[in-house]
MMTF fields as JSON, N, C-alpha, C and O atoms, coordinates in Angstrom:
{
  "mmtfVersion": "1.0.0",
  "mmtfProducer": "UNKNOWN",
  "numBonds": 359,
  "numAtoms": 360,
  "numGroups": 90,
  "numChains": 1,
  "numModels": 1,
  "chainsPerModel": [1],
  "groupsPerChain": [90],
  "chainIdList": ["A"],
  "bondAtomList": [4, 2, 8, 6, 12, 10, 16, 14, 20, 18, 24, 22, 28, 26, 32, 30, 36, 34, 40, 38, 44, 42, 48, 46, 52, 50, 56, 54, 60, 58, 64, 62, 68, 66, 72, 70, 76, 74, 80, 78, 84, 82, 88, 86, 92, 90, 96, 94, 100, 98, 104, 102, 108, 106, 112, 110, 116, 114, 120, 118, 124, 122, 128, 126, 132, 130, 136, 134, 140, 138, 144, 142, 148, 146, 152, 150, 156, 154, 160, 158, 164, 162, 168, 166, 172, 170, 176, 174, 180, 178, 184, 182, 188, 186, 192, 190, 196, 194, 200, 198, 204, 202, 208, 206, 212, 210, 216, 214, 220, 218, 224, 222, 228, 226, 232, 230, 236, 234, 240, 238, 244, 242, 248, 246, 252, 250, 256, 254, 260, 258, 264, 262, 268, 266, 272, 270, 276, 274, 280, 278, 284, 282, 288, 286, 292, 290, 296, 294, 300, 298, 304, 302, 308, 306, 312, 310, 316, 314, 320, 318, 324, 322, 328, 326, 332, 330, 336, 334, 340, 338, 344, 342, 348, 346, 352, 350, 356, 354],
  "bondOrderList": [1, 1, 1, 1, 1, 1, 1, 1, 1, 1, 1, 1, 1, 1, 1, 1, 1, 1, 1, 1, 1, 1, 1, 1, 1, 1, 1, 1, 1, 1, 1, 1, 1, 1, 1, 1, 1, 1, 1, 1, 1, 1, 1, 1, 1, 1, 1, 1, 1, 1, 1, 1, 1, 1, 1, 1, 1, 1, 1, 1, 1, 1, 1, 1, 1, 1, 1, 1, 1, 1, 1, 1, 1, 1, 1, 1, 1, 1, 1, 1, 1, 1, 1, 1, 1, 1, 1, 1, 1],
  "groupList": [{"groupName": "UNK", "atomNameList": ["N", "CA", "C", "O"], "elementList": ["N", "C", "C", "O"], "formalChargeList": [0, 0, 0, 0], "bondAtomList": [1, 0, 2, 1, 3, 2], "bondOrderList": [1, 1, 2], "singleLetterCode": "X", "chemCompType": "L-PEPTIDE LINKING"}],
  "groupTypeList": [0, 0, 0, 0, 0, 0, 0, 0, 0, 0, 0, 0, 0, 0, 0, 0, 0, 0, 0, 0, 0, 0, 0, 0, 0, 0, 0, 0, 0, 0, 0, 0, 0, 0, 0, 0, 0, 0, 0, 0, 0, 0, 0, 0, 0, 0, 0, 0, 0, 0, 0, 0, 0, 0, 0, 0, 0, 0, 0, 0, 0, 0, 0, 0, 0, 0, 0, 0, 0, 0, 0, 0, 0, 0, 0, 0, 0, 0, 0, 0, 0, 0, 0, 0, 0, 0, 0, 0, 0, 0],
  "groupIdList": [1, 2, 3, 4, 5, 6, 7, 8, 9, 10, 11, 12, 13, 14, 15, 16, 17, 18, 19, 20, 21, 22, 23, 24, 25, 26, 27, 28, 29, 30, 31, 32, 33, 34, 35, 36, 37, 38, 39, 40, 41, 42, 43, 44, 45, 46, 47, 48, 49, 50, 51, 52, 53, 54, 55, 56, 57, 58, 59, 60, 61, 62, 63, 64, 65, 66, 67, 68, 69, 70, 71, 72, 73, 74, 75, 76, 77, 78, 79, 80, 81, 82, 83, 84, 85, 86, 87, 88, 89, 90],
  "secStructList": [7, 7, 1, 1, 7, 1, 6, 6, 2, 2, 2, 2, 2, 2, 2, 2, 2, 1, 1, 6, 6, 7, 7, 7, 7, 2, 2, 2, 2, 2, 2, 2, 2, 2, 2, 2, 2, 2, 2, 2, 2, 2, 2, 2, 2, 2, 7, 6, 6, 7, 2, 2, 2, 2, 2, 2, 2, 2, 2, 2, 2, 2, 2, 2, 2, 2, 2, 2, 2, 2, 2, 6, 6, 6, 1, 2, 2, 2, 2, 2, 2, 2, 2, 2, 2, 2, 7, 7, 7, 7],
  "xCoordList": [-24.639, -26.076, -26.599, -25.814, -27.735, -28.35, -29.381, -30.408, -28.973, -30.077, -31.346, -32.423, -31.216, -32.505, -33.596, -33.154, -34.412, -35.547, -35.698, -35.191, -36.966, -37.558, -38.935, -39.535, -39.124, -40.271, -39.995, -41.01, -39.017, -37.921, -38.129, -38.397, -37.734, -37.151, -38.926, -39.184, -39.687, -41.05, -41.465, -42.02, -41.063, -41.892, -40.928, -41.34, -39.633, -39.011, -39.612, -40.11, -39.29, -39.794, -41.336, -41.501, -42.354, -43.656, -43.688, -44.264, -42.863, -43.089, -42.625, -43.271, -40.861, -40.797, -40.7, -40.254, -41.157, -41.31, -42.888, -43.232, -43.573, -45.058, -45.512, -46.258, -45.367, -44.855, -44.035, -42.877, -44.433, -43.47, -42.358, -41.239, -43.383, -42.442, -41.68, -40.963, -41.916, -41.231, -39.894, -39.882, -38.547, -37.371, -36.425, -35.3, -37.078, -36.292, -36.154, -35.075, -37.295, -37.228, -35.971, -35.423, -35.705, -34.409, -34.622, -33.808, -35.936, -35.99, -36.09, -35.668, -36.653, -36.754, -35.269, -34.997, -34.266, -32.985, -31.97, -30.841, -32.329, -31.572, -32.18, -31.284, -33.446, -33.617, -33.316, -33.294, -33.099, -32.19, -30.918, -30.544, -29.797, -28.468, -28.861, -28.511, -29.36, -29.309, -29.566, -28.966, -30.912, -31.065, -29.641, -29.403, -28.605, -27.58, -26.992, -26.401, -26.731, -25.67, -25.494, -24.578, -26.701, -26.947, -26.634, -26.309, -26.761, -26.82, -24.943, -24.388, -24.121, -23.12, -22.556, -21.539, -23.05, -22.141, -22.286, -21.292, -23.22, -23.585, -22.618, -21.695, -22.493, -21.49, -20.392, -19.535, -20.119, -18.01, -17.855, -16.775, -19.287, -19.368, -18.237, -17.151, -19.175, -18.334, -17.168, -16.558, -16.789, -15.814, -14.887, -14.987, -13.844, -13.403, -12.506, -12.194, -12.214, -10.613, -11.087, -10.211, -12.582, -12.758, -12.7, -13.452, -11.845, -11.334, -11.956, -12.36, -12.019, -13.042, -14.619, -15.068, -15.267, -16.435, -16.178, -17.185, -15.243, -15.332, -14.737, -14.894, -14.295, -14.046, -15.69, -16.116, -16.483, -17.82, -18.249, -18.477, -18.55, -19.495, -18.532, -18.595, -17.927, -17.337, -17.81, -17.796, -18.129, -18.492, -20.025, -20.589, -20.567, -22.21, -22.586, -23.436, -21.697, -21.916, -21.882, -22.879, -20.847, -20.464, -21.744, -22.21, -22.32, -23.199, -24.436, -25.235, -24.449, -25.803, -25.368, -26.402, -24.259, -24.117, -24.549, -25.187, -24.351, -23.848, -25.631, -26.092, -26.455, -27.871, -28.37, -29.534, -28.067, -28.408, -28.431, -29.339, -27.17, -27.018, -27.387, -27.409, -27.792, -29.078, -30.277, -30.937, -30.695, -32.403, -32.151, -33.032, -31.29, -31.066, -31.074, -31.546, -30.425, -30.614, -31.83, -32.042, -32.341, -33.871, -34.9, -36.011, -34.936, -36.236, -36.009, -36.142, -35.681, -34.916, -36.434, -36.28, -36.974, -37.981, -38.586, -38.794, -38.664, -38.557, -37.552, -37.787, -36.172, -35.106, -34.67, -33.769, -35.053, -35.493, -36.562, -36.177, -37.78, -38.779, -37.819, -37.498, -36.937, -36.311, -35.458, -35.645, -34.475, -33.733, -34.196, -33.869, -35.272, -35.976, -36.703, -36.943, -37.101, -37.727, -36.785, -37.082, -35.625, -34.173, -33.7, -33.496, -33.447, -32.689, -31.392, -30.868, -30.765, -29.483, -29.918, -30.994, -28.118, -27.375, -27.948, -28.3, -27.859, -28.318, -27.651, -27.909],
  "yCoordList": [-61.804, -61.841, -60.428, -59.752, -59.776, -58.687, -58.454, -59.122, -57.342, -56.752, -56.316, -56.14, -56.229, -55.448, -57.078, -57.926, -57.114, -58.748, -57.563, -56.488, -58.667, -58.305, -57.355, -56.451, -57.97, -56.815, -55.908, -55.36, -55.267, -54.403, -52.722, -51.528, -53.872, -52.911, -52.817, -51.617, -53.325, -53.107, -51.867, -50.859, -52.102, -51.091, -49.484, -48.325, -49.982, -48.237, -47.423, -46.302, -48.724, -48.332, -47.724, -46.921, -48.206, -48.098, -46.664, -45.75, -46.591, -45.223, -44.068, -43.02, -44.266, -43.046, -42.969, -41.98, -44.115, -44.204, -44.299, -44.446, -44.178, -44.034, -45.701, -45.78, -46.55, -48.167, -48.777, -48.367, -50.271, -51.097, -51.494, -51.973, -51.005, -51.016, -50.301, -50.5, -48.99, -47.989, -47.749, -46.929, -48.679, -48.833, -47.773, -47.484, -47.199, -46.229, -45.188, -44.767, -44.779, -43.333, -42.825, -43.403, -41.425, -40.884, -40.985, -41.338, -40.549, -40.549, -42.307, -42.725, -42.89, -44.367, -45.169, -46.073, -44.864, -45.045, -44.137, -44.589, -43.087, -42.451, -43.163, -43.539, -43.6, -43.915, -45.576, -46.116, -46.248, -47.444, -47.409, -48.518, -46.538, -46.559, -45.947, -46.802, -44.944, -44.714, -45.709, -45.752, -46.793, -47.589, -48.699, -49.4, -48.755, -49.893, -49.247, -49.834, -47.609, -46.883, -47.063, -47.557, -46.482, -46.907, -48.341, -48.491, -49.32, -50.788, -51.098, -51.877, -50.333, -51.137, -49.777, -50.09, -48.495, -47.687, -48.846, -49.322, -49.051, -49.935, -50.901, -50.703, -51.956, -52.981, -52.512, -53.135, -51.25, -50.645, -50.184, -50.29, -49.627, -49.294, -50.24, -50.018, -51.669, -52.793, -53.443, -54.225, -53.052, -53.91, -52.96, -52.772, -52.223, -50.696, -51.121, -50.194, -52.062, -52.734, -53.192, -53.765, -53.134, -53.788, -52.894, -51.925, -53.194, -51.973, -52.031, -51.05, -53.418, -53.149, -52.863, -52.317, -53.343, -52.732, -51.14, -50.545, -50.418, -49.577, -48.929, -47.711, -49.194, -48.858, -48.849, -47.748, -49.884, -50.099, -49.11, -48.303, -48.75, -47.359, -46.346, -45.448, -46.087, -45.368, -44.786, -43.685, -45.953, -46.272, -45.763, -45.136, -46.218, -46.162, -44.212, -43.501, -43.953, -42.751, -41.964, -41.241, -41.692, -41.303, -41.862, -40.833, -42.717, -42.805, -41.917, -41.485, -41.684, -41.212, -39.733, -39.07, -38.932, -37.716, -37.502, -36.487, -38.072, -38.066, -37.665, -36.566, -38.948, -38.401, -37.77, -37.521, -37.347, -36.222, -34.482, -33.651, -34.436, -33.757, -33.201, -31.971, -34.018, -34.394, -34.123, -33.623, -34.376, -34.019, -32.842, -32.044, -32.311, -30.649, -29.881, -28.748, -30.677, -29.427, -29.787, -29.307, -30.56, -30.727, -31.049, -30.708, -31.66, -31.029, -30.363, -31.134, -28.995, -28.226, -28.983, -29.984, -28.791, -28.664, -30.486, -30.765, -31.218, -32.406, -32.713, -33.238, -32.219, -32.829, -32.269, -32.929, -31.103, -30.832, -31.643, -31.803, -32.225, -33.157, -33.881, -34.089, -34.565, -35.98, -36.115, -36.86, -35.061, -34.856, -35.007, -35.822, -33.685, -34.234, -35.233, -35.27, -36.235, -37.143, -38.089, -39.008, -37.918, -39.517, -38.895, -39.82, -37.92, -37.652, -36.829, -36.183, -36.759, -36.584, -35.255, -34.703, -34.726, -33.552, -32.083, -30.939, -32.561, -32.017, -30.493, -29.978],
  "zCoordList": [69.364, 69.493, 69.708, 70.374, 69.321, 68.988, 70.141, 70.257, 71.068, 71.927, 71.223, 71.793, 70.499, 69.7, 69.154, 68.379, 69.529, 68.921, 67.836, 67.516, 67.394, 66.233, 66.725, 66.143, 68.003, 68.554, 68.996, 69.426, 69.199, 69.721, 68.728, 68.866, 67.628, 66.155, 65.73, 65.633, 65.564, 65.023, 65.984, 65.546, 67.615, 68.013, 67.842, 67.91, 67.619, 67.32, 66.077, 65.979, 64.934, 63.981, 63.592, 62.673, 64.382, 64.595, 65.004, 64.416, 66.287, 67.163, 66.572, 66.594, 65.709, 64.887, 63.497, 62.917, 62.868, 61.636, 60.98, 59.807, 62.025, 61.076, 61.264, 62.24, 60.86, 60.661, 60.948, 60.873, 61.485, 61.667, 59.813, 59.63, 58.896, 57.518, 56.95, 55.969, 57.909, 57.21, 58.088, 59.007, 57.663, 58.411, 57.691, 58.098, 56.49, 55.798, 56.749, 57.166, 57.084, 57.672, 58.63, 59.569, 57.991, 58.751, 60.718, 61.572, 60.838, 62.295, 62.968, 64.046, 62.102, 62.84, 62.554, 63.344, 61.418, 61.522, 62.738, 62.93, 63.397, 64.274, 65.288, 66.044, 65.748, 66.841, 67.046, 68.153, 65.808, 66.164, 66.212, 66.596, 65.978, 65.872, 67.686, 68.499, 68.212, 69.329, 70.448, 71.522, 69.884, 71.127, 71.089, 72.072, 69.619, 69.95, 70.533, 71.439, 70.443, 71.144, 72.776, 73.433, 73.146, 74.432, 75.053, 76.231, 74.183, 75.248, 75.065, 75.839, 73.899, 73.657, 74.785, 75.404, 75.064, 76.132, 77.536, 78.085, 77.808, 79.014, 78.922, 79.713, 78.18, 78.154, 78.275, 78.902, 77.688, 77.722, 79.581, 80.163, 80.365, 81.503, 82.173, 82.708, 81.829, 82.612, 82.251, 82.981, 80.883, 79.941, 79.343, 78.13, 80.122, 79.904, 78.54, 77.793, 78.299, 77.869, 76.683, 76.036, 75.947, 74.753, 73.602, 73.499, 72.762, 72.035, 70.729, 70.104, 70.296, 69.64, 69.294, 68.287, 70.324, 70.83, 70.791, 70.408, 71.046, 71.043, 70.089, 70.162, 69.477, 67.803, 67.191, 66.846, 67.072, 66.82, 67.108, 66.207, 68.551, 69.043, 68.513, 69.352, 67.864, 67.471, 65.672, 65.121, 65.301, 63.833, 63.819, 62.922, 65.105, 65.116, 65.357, 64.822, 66.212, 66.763, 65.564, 65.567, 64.049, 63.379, 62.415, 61.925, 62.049, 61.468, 61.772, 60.941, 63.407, 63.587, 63.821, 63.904, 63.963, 63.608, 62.147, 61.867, 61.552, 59.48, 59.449, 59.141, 59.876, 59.663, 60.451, 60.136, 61.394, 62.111, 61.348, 61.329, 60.843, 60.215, 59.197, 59.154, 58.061, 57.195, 57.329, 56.418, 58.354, 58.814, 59.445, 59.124, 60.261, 60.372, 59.145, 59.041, 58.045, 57.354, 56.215, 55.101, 56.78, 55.347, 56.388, 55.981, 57.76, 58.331, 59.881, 60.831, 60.138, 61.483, 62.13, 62.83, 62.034, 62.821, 63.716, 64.897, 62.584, 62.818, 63.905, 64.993, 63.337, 64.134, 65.309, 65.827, 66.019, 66.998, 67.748, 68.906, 67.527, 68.301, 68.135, 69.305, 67.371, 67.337, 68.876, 69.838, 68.619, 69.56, 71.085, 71.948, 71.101, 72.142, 72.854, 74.061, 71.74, 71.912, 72.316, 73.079, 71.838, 72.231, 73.417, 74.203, 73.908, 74.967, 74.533, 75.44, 73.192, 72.8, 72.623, 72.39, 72.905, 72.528, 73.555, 73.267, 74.346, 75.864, 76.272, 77.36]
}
């Protein structure tokens, strides 16, 4: 079952994608791989031993470096507010 509702994802998408329609966008795709990142680190907090869960955050994290990387190098500037705006890479 999925932490994320559907009102969840409308309002990420809303906040860094311009629209609740615009799910393309590189920044409103980093800031949903980040909010699963966050809830599935929370669950490994309590559940040290789940290996595949953590194989998963493993998969997710690597996805959101890949586009991270991407928008560094086609918008620096963007992806700096991004950064700042999620909390990451401190």
């Amino acid at each position: 079952m999925s932490h994320l509702t559907a009102e969840k994802k409308a309002n990420i998408f809303k906040t860094y994608g311009g629209t609740e329609k615009n799910t393309g966008s590189i920044e409103a795709q980093i800031a949903a791989l980040t909010e699963r990142i966050n809830h599935i680190s929370g669950h490994l907090k309590d559940n040290k031993k789940d290996f595949s869960t953590q194989r998963g955050l493993m998969t997710l994290v690597g996805q959101r470096k890949r586009l991270l990387q991407y928008m560094s190098r086609t918008n620096l500037n963007g992806y700096r507010a991004l950064i700042e705006k999620l909390g990451i890479r401190k």
